[in-house]
C-alpha positions as CSV (number, residue, x, y, z in Angstrom):
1,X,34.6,-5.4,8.7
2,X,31.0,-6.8,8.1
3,X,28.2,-5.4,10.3
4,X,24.6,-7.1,10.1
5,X,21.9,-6.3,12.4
6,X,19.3,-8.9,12.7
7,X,15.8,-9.0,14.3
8,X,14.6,-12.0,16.1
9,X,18.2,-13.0,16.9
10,X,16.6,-16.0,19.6
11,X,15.0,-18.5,17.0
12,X,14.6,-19.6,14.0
13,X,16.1,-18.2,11.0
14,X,17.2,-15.2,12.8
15,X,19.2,-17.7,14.8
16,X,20.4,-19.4,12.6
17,X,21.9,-16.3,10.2
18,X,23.8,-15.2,13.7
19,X,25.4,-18.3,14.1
20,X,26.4,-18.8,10.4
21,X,27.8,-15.4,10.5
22,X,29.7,-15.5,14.2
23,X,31.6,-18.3,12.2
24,X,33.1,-15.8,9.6
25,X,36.0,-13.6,10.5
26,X,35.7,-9.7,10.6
27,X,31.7,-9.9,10.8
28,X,29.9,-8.5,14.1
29,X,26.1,-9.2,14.6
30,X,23.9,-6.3,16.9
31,X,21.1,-8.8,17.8
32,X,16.9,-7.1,18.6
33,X,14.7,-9.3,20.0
34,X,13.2,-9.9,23.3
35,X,15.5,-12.4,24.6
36,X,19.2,-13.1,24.1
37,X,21.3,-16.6,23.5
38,X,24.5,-15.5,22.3
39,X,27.7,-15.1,24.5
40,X,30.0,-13.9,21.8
41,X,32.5,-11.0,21.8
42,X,31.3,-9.8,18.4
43,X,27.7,-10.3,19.2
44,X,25.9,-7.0,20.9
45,X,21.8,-7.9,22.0
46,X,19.5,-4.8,22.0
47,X,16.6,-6.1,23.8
48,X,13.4,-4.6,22.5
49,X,9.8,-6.1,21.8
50,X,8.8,-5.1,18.3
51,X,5.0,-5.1,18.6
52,X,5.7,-1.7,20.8
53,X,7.2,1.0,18.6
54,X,9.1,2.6,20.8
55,X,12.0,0.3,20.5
56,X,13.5,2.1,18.3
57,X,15.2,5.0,20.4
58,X,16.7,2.2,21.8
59,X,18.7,1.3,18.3
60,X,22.4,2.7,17.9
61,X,24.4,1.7,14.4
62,X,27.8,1.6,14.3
63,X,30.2,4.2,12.8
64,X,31.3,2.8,9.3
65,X,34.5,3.3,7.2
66,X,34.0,3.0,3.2
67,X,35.9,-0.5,2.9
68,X,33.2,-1.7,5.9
69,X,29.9,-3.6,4.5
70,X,27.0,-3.2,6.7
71,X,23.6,-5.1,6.2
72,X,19.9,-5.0,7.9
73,X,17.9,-8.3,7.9
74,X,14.3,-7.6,9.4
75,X,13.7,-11.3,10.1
76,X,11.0,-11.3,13.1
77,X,7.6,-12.1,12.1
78,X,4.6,-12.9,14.1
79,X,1.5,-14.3,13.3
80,X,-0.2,-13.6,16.2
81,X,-3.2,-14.6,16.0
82,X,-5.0,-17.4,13.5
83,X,-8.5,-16.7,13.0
84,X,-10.8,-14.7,10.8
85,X,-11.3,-10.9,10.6
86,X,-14.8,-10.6,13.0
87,X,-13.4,-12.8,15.6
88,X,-9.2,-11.7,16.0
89,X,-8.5,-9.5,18.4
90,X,-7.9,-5.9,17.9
91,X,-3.9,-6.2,19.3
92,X,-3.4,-9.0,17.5
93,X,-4.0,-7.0,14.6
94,X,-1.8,-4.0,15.9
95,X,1.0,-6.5,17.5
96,X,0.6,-7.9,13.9
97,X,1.4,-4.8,11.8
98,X,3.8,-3.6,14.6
99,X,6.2,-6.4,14.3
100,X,5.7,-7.3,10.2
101,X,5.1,-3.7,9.1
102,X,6.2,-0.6,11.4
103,X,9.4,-2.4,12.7
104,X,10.7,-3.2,9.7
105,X,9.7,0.4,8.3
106,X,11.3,2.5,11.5
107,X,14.8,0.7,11.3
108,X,14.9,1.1,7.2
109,X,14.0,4.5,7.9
110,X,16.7,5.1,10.8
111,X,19.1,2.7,8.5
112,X,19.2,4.8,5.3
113,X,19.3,8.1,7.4
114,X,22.5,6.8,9.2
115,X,24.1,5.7,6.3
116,X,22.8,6.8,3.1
117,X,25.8,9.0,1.8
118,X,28.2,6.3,2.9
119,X,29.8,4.6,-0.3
120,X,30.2,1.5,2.0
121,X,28.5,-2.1,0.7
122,X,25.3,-1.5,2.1
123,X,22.3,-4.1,1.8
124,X,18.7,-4.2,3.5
125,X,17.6,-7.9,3.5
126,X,13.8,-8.4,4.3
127,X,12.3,-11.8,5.7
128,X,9.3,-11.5,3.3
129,X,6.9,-14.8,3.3
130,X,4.9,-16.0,0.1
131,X,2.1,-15.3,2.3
132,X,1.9,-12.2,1.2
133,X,1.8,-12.7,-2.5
134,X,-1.3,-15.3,-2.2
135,X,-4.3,-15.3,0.0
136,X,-4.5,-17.6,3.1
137,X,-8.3,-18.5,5.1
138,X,-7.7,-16.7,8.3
139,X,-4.0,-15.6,8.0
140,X,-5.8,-11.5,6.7
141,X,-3.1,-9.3,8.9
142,X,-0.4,-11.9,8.5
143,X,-1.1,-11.9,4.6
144,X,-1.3,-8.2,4.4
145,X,1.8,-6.6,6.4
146,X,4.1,-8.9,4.9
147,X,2.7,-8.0,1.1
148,X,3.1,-4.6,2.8
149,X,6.8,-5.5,3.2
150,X,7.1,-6.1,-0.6
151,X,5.6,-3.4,-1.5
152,X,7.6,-0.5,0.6
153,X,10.7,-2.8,-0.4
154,X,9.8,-2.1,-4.1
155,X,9.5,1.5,-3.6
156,X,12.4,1.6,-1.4
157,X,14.6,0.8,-4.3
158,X,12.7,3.1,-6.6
159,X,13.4,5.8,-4.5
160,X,17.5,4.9,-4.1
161,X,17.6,5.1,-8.1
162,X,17.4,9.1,-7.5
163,X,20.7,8.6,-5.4
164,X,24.4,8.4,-6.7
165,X,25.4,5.1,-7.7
166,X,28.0,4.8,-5.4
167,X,25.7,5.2,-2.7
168,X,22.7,3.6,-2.8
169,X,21.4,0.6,-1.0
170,X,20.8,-2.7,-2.6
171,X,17.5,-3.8,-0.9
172,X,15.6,-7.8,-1.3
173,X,12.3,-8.7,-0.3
174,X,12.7,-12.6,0.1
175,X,10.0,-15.3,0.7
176,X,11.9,-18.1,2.4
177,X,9.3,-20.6,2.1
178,X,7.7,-23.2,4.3
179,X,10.5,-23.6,7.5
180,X,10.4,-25.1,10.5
181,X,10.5,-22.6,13.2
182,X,8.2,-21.5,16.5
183,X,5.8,-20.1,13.8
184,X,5.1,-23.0,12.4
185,X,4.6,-25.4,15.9
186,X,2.0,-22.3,16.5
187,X,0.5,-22.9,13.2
188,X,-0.3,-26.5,13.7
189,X,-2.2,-25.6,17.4
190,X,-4.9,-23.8,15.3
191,X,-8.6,-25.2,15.4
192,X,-9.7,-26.3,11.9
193,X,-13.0,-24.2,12.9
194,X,-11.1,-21.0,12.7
195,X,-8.3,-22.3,9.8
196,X,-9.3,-24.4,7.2
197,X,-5.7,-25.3,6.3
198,X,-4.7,-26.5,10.2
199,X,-4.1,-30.4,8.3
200,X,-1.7,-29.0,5.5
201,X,0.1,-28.0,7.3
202,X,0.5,-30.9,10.1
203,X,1.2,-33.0,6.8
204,X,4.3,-30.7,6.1
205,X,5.6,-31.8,9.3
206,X,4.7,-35.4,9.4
207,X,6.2,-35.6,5.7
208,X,9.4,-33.9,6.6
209,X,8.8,-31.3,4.0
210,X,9.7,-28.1,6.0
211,X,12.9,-26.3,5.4
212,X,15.7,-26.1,8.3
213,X,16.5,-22.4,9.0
214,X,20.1,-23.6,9.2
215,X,19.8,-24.3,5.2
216,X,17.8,-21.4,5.0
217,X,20.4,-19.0,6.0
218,X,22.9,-20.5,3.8
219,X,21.0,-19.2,1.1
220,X,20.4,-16.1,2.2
221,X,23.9,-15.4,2.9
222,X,24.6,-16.9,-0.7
223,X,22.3,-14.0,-1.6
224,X,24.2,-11.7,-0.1
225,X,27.1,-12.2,-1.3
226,X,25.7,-11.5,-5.0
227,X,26.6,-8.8,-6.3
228,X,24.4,-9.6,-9.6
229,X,20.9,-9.7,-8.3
230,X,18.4,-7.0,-9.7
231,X,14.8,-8.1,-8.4
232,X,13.8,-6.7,-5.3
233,X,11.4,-9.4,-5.0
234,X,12.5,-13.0,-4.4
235,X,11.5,-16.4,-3.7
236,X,14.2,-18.2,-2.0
237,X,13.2,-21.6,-3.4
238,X,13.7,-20.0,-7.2
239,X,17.3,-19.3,-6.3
């Protein structure tokens, strides 16, 4: 059996990853997000908001047998506010880090605890963006928590070199590019007073250059499925 538990299971990428993998036999999806559109016996919904921390005494893995695989994808992101430091909102930079930074951080943390001396396949798959690897005019907590995610991804799989072999996590850090999802229709409403790059990124649209999080997932799932993979660090348009 295959177990993946996805954040920000209603839209998007996150969405689309839960379809593609309702499709395969023996697989089960635990969905966390806010709102629920499944109806499928091997889909469960946790509903939690990630911007409040407590959500996670609400998460419960599943027991695991060595022949199981079981994988985390911390996909929700927010950028929740698009303007520069001196004039955002102090929670949009905590509902920021919250969702981009701490969630992601308290389910790895609960994740390897549950499961680190399991010999099971065991992957931790994190929605990165390039965003983080590159500065963007009034994107500073967006920009930050997600190089944050690199970063504790990186040291992540430093720290599972100290662990047997047969029972470490493999753990990616992927930048899925430009894709069109809610973030990006949010992205397009900014003033160009407050983001210099609001017409970039109306020309992605108009040009048809944004990815579709259907062939997005594909990819992913391609990922992991590859067993060969070293870098932690990825860029989903250089696979």
């Amino acid at each position: 059996m295959k177990y993946y538990i996805i954040t920000g299971t209603s839209s998007g990428i996150g969405k689309a990853l839960t379809e593609a993998i309702l499709q395969e036999q023996d697989s089960k999806v635990i969905g966390i997000s806010r709102k629920n559109v499944f109806e499928n016996e091997n889909y469960t919904h946790i509903f939690a908001d990630l911007s409040e921390t407590n959500f996670i005494n609400k998460i419960e893995f599943p027991e695991i047998n060595n022949n199981d695989e079981i994988v985390l994808i911390n996909n929700a992101g927010i950028i929740s506010e698009i303007k520069r430091i001196g004039d955002i909102a102090k929670d949009s930079i905590v509902n920021g880090f919250n969702v981009n930074t701490i969630a992601p951080l308290l389910l790895i943390n609960k994740f390897i605890r549950k499961y680190q001396t399991s010999t099971s396949k065991k992957i931790i798959l994190n929605i990165s963006s390039g965003a983080g690897r590159h500065t963007v005019d009034a994107w500073t907590v967006y920009c930050a928590s997600k190089a944050a995610m690199d970063m504790f991804s990186e040291n992540i799989n430093v720290e599972q070199q100290f662990i047997e072999e047969n029972k470490r996590f493999r753990i990616y850090s992927v930048a899925p590019g430009v894709v069109n999802t809610q973030m990006q229709d949010f992205i397009r409403t900014a003033y160009i007073e407050d983001f210099s790059e609001t017409e970039k990124f109306k020309n992605l649209k108009e040009r048809n250059l944004l990815s579709q999080p259907k062939d997005i997932a594909e990819k992913l799932l391609e990922l992991l499925s590859n067993n060969n993979l070293k870098e932690v660090i990825l860029d989903i348009r250089k696979l």
